[in-house]
N, C-alpha and C positions, 0 to 999 in steps of 0.2 A: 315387610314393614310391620311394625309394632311400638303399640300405643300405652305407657304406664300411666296405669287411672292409680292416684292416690286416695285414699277415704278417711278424710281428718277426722272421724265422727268416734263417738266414747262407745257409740255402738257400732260394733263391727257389719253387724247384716239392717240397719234399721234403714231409715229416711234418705241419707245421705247416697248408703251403697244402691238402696232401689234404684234414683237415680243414673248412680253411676252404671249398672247393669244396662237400662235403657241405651246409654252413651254408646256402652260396650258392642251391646248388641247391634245398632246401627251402624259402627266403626267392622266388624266381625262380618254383616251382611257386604260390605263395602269389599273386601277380602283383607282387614287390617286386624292383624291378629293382637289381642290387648292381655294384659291383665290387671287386674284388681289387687293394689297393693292396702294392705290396713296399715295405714299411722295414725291408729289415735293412741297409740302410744311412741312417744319418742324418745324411744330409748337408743342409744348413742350404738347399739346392734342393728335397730331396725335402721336407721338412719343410716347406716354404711350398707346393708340390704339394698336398700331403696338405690342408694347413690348408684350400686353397680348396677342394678337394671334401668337406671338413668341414664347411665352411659349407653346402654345396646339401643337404646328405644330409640325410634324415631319422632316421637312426640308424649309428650304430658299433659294430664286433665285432674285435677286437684279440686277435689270435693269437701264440702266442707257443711255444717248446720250452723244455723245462726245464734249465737250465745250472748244476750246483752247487746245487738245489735253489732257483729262483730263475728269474725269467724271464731272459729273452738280455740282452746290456747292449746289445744295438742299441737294442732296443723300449723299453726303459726309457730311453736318451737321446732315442730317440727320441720318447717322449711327455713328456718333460722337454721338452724345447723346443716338440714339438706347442701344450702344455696354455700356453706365454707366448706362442704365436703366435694361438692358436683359442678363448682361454676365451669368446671373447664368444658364440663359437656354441656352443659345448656344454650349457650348462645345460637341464634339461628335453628331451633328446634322448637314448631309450631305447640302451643300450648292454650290451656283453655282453665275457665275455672266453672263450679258448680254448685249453689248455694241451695240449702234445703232447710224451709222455714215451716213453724205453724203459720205463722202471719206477717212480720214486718222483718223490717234488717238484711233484708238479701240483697240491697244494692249495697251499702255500708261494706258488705261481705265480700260483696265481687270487689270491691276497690283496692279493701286491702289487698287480696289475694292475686290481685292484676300486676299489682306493683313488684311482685318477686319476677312474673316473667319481663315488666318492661325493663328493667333495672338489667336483667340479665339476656338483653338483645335477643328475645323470644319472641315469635310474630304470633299475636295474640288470634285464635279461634273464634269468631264469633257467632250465632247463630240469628235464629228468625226474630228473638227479643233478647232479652235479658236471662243468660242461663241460670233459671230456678225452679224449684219446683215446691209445691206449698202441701200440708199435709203433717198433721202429728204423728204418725202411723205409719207402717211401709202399704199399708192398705189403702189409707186416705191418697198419700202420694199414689198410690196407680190409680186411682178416681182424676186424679189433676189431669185431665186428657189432654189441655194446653203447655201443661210443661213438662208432660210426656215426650208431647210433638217437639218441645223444644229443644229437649236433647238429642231426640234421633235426626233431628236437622245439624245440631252441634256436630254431633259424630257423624255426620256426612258431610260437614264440610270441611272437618278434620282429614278426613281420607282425602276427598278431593286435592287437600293443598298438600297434603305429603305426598301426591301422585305428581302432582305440579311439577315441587320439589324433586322429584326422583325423574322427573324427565326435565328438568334443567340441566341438572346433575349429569345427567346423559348426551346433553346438547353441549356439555362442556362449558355450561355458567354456574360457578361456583360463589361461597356465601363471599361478600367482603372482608378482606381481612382488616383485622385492628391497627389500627395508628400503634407505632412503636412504645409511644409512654402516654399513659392516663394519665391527662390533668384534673388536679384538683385546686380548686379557689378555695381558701380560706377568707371571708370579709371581716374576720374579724382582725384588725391592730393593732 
């Protein structure tokens, strides 16, 4: 099993990835072996990078810092183009998000960044609160002992459901298939 951690952040090793390390390490201690992807550039290279170890992976964690009360617009173009490169692999593919704040804006953050997995039939990871962690610093972030503890509860129960998953899977219950045609309503006429 293996878990692609995204890091929307402008900084590659700051706040965001501390975080995501945390995640890593408790997913790692679990026997889920991860890696640490950097998109805070999305460049239409990295973006097809990413897609393909989207495909191998058994699940996604998408990190992101709060900008304006709002995730980075890396991460967000970023998974703008990810979600018309990757949807065929994401459906039913446990997923989680990560928001890393000085102060406010981390739920704002998580909503957006929730909506790329509900939209794309991804059973959403949840932890002990609200995955965030606060801290201007990668220093202050490991001072955050509560949302330290938050993520390695995240990445435990990340593994957990991909263990779930893999012994359904084995019990010979597989994910629902889709309805033949997507409807769409248009209300406007």
């Amino acid at each position: 099993m293996k878990v692609l951690l995204l890091n929307g952040s402008r900084r590659e090793h700051g706040c965001t990835y501390t975080a995501l390390c945390e995640v890593a390490s408790a997913l790692e201690g679990a026997g889920v072996e991860t890696e640490i992807f950097y998109a805070g550039k999305p460049t239409d290279e990295a973006v097809a990078q990413a897609a393909e170890k989207l495909a191998e992976a058994d699940g996604l964690v998408v990190g992101s810092p709060v900008y304006w009360a709002s995730p980075s617009g890396e991460i967000v173009t970023f998974l703008d183009k990810l979600a018309g490169k990757a949807a065929a692999s994401m459906p039913h593919k446990p997923a989680a998000a990560v928001a890393s704040a000085r102060r406010a804006g981390t739920t704002a953050t998580l909503d957006v960044l929730l909506k790329y997995f509900e939209y794309h039939q991804m059973p959403v990871v949840s932890s002990c609160y609200w995955p965030m962690v606060h801290g201007n610093t990668p220093d202050e972030v490991r001072r955050d002992e509560e949302g330290l503890q938050i993520m390695r509860t995240l990445g435990r129960n990340m593994a957990w459901l991909l263990k779930c998953i893999e012994a359904g899977r084995a019990a010979g219950i597989e994910p629902p298939a889709p309805e033949a045609e997507k409807k769409r309503t248009n209300f406007i006429r």
